[in-house]
N, C-alpha and C positions, 0 to 999 in steps of 0.2 A: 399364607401367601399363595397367590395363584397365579398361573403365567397365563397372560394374554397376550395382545396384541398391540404391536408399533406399526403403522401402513404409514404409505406415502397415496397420494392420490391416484398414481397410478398401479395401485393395487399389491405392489408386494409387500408380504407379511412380514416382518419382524419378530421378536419375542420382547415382552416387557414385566414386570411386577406391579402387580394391583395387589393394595390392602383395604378391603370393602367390609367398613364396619358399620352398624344401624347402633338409633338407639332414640327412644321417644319419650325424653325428658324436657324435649323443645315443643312445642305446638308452632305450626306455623301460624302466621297472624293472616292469610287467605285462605278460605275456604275452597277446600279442594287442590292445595295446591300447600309444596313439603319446600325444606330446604335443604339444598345439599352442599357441602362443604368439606375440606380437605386441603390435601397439600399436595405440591406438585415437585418431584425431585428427580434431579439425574446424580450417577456416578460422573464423579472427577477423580482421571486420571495423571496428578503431577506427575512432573519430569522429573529428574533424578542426576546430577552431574557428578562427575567423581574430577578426582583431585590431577589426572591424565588429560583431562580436558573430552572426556567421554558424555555421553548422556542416554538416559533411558527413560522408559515408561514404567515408574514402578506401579504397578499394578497391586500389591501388599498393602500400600499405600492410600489405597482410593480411597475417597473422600465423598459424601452426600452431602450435595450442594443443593438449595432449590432454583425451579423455574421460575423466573422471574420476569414480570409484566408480561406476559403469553396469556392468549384468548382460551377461556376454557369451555365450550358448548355441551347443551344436553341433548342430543339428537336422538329423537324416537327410530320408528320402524319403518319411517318412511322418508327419512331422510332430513326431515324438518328439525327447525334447531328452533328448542323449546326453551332454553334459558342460556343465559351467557355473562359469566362474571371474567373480570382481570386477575391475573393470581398480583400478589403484592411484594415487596423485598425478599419476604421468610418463605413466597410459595405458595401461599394459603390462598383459596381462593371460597366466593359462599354466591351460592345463585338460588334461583327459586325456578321450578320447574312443577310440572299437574304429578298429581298423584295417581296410581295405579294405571301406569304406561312403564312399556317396557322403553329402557334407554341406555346409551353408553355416552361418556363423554369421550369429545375430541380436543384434542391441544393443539393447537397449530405453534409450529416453528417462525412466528413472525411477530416481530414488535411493532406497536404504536405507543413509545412513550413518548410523554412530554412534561417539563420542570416547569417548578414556580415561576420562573423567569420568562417562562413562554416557548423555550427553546421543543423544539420537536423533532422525530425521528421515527422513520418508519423502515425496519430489516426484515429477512426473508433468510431462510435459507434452505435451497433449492438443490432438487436430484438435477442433474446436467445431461446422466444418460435416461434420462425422462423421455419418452416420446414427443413430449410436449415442447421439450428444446428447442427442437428445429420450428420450432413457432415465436421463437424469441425468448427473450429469459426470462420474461414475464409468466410465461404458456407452461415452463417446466413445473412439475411438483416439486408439490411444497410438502416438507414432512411434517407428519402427522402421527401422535400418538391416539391412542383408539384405547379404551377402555372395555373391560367384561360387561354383556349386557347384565343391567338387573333392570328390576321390576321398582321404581319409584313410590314414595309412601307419604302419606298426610302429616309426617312429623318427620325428623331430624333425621339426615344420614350423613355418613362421614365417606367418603370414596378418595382415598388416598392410591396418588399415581405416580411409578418410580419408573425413568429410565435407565436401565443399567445398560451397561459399557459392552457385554457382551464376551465378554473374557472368560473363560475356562479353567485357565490356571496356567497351559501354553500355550494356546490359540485363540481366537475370535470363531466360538464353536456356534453364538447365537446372536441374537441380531443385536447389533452396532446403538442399540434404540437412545445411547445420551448425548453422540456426537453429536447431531446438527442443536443439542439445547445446549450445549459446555460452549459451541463456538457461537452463538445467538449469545449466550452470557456475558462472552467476552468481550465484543461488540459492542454490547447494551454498555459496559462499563466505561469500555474508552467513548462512547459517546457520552456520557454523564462527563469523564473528564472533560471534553473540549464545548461541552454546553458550559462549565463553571465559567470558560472565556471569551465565548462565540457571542457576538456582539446581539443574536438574536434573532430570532426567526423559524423556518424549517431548516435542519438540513438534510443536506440532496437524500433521496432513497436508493436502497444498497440491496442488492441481491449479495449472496454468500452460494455458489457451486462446491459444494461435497456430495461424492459419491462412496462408495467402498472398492469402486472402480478406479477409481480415478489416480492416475500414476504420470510420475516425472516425464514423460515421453510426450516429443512435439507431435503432435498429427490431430484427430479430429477428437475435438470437446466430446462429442458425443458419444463418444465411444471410450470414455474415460482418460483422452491424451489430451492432461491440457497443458505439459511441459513442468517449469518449477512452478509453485505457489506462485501467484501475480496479481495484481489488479490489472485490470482490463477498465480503460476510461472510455470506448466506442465500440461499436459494433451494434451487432441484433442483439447480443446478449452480456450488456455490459457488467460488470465484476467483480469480486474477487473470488479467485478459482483456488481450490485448495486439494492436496492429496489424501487419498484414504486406503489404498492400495496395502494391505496386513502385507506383512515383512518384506516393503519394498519402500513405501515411504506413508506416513500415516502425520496430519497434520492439527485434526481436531482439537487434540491436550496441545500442542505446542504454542502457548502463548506470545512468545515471541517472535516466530512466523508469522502468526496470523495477527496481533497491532503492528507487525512491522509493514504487512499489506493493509491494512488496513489507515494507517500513515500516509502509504502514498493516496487511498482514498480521499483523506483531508485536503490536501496539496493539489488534489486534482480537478478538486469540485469544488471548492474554496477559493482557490485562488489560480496560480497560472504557471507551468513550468516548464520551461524548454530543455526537453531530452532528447539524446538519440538512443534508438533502441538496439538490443541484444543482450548478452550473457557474461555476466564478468563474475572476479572470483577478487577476495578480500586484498585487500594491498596493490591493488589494478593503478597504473594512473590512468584517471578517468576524467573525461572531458567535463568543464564548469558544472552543467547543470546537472545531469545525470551522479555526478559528486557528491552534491548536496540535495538530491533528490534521495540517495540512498541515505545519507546521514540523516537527515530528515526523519526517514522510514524509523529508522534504528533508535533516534534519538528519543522519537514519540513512543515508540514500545517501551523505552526503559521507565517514563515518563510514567504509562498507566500502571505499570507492573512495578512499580520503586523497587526498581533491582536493574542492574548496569552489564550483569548475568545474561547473554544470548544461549539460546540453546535449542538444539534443531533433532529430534529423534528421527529413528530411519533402522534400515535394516533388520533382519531378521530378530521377530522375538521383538521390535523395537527397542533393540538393545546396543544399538549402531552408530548412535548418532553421538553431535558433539556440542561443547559448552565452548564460549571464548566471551568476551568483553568488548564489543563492537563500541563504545563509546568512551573507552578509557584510552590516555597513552601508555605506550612503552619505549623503551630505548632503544631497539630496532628498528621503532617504526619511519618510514618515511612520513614527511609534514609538511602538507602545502594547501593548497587550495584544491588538487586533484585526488587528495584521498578523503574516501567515507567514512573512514574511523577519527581522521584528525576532526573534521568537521563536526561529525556526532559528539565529537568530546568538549565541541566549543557551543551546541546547541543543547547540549545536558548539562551543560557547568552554568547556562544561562537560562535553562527552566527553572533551577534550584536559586541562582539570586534574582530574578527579574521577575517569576514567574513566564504565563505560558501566554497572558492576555497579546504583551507589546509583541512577542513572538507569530501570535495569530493576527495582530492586527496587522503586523507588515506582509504576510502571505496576502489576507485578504487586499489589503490595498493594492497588492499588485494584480490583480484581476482586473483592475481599471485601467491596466497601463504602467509599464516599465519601459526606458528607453534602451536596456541592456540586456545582451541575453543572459541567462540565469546561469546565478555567478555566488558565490559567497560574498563579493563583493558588489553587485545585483541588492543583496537582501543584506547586507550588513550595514549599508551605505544609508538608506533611509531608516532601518532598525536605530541604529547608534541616534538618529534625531529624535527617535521618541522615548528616548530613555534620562530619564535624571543622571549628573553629574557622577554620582556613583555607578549607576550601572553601565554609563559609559569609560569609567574606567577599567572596570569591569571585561565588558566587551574587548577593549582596547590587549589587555596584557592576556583575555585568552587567544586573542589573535597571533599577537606574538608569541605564546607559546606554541603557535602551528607553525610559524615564520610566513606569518600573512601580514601583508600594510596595515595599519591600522589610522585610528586619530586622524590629524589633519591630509595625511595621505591617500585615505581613502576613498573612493571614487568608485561611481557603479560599471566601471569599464577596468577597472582593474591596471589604469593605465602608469600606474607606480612602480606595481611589482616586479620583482628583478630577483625576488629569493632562491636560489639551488638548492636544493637539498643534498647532499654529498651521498645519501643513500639512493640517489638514484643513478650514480653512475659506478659504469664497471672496473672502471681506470681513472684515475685522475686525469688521463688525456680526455676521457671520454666527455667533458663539461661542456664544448664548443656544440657538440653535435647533438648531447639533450639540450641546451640551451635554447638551440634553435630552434625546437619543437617546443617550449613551452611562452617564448615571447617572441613579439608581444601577442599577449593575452587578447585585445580587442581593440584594436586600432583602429583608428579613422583614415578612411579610405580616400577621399576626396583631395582631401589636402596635397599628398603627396603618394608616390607608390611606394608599399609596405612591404619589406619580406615576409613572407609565410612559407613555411616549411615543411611537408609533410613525410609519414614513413609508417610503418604497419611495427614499429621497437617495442611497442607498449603491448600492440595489439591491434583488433580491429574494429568495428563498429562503434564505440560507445570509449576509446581510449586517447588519449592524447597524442597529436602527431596525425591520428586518422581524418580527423577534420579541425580547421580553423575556422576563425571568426574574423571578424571588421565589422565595422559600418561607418555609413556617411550618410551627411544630409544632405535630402535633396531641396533645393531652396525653391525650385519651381514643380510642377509637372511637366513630363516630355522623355522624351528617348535621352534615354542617359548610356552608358559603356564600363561594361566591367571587366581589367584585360589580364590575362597572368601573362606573366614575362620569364620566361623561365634565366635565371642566373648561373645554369651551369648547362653542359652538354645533355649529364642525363635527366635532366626534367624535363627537356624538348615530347619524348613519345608519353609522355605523364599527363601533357595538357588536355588527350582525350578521354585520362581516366576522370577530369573531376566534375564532379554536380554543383548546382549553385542551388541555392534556395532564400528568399526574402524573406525577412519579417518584421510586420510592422510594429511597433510601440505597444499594442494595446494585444500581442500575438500570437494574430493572424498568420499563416503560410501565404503571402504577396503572391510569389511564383515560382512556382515548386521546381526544381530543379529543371533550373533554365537550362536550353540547347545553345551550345554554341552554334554560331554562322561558319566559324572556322574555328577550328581548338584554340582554346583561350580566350576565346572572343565571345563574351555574351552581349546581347542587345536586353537593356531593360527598359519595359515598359511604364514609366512611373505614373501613375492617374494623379497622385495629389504630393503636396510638399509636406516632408518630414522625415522623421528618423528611420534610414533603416539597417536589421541587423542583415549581415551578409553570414549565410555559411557555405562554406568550400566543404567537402567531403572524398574522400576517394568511391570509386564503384564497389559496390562488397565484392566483386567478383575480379577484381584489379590483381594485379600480381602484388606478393611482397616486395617491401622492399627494404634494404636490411639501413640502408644511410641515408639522413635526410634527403629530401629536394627539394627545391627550393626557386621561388616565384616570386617577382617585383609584381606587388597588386594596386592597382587601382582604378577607380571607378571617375567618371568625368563626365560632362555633356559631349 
């Protein structure tokens, strides 16, 4: 064995192992020209949970896995790529290159695969503090393992290329060279899953950002802050951003992390989901979509990984981190519609009897149009019509095992629901004043004025109470009026903290948070007739406020 080189394009070295063996039992069948062949492997590092709810990198552990579907080039002395095969499931890859030229092969960290079916996909996974970043996330390097030159020959060679993990024994003493092919692998697989359902075609293409930089902290990508693990659906350099930062947070092995973003990938580019953004923590009540945006995330990780097992390493040694079950219940847990654990357990209890097909086919349909903002009952509503009698009963009792409407109840507005969960209040006095914050859930606004209630109890940005929902239909185009009426003294000086914002059916952001003319008083401008959703928000920058308040809403010519 001999250590060479792992580069990125923009030039830093790595360390890797090459196993370079000859042997001229083959004749090539062109004259002048040999073939070369081998196999392409990284180190996999599992994770490790103990019975505490702990998790680690065991590294004692590690595993050789091969690279699989990666371009494998023979690149002489001048830059020129003189033969190129695909590696295959096992790694193996066999090309034909000239004899007597000096050459090294390169690997790039990017797929193009595609199934019988036709299904397609093209991933990458990209240095972020590349120079090339700030040119878009197309412009960043792309890793690249680089091989020992040798000198090429008229019959068989064997060039066998291994990227190891880069582990010592207590540190990351040498280069990192399997991470971007462990999370390319993992990728590659949950894309194989959701091709077995995906009606067909390409899907969307993915950049993957890891650094050995790169750490939990918000500030600039380029400089290795890209915050938690995320997808990223816009921007110059759209996403998934992952950590690699040694004994601070390292993300590569953590399968579950990385399908969990990778999930919300699916849901992003697939079909259509209305969130609001920020940072929440497990057991959060969280507003409809963002609920089931994360359940979602959680649900499809357990999916590719058939394991119900979350587990997230970190800390020093990556020895830090923690296991739980993001998709099971417990008897502590709160169960509604606002939590991502109850929801994950009702979208993994229905991958295993439904499969994943009606699952994906209800996402994607809603790409075309939903008239509800995204809701469990949003996606349960037309899900429950594409299923046979069985998996609608199905559907039906895991619902009620969250205490969510189900059967003839249910409605993509959620406008049934009336469940309390007793785990969410402090006092049994206290049921009046959550109540108030969770209904109703999406009211039609037209009709008559609706209470809506707001208050920062849960939380802020992304939590229930923080913003409400309605909507109304507008029957014509024209100036229509959206009024809060405040119901008690202190929601009077509140009327200046809230934001409005439209969305249409198919959505669109209509009009981003509208200005009032005077607080409480929006003017909309409607161009065409139809559904739309209304969201109220408080200002992130607003005061807490510990008790509901609370607003007669309604919208009118």
């Amino acid at each position: 064995m001999r250590p060479l080189c792992f580069i990125a394009r923009h030039g830093l070295a790595l360390a890797l192992i090459v196993l370079l063996h000859a042997s001229s039992a083959i004749r090539s069948p062109t004259d002048g020209a040999g073939w070369i062949s081998g196999r392409i492997t990284y180190d996999f590092v599992p994770v490790r949970g103990d019975a505490a709810g702990g998790a680690l990198l065991d590294y004692a552990a590690t595993q050789v896995k091969p690279v699989r579907h990666v371009t494998v080039e023979a690149i002489d002395a001048t830059g020129r790529v003189r033969g190129r095969a695909v590696t295959g499931e096992d790694g193996r890859y066999r090309l034909q290159a000239p004899a007597a030229t000096q050459l090294h092969l390169r690997i790039k960290s990017e797929i193009n695969n595609r199934t019988a079916q036709g299904v397609s996909w093209r991933y990458a996974v990209r240095d972020n503090t590349s120079a090339g970043f700030a040119h878009g996330g197309d412009a960043a390097a792309l890793y690249m393992l680089r091989s020992k030159t040798f000198s090429s020959a008229d019959h068989a060679q064997v060039v066998h290329v291994h990227a190891g993990s880069g582990w010592t024994g207590t540190r990351y003493g040498a280069a990192r060279a399997a991470a971007p092919f462990a999370i390319l692998d993992q990728i590659d697989t949950a894309a194989s899953v959701l091709a077995s359902a995906y009606p067909g075609g390409e899907l969307p293409p993915l950049n993957v950002f890891w650094s050995a930089r790169n750490r939990p902290s918000v500030g600039n990508p380029a400089v290795g802050e890209i915050g938690e693990a995320h997808y990223q659906p816009s921007g110059a350099a759209p996403g998934l951003y992952l950590s690699g930062r040694e004994d601070v947070d390292t993300d590569e092995y953590d399968r579950s992390v990385l399908l969990h973003e990778y999930g919300h990938y699916v849901i992003s580019t697939l079909s259509r989901i209305d969130i609001l953004g920020g940072t929440h923590n497990i057991g959060a009540v969280l507003e409809p979509g963002f609920a089931l945006s994360e359940a979602w995330a959680n649900a499809f990780s357990s999916m590719v990984r058939g394991s119900v097992e979350h587990q997230d390493t970190m800390g020093v040694g990556q020895r830090e981190g923690w296991s739980s079950s993001l998709v099971t219940l417990s008897p502590d847990m709160a169960r509604g519609w606002y939590s991502e654990v109850a929801l994950g357990y009702v979208l993994h209890q229905l991958y295993g009897a439904v499969g994943l097909r009606p699952l994906l086919d209800t996402w994607t349909a809603q790409r075309q149009g939903s008239p509800a903002w995204s809701s469990i009952y949003a996606f349960a509503t037309p899900l429950r019509a594409r299923l046979d009698s069985a998996g609608q009963q199905r559907l039906d009792q895991l619902l009620q095992d969250i205490g969510v409407i189900n059967a003839a109840q249910l409605d993509v507005w959620g406008s049934r629901e009336h469940h309390l969960d007793p785990a969410l209040l402090s006092t049994p006095s206290d049921a009046s004043a959550v109540r108030a914050l969770l209904f109703p859930l999406n009211p039609e606004l037209s009709a008559r004025a609706q209470p809506l209630c707001f208050s920062t109890r849960f939380g802020r940005d992304n939590k229930q109470g923080n913003a409400r929902f309605g909507h109304f239909v507008a029957a014509r185009p024209g100036r229509w009026r959206l009024r809060l009426t405040p119901t008690q003294r202190a929601a009077w000086p509140l009327r200046r903290q809230i934001l409005v914002s439209l969305r249409t059916e198919n959505g669109d952001v209509y009009e981003a948070f509208a200005l009032a003319r005077r607080p409480g008083r929006f003017e909309l401008d409607i161009r065409q007739a139809g559904i739309y959703n209304v969201l109220l928000e408080l200002k992130p920058n607003g005061p807490d406020i510990a008790r509901p308040v609370c607003f007669a809403v309604r919208v009118s010519r």
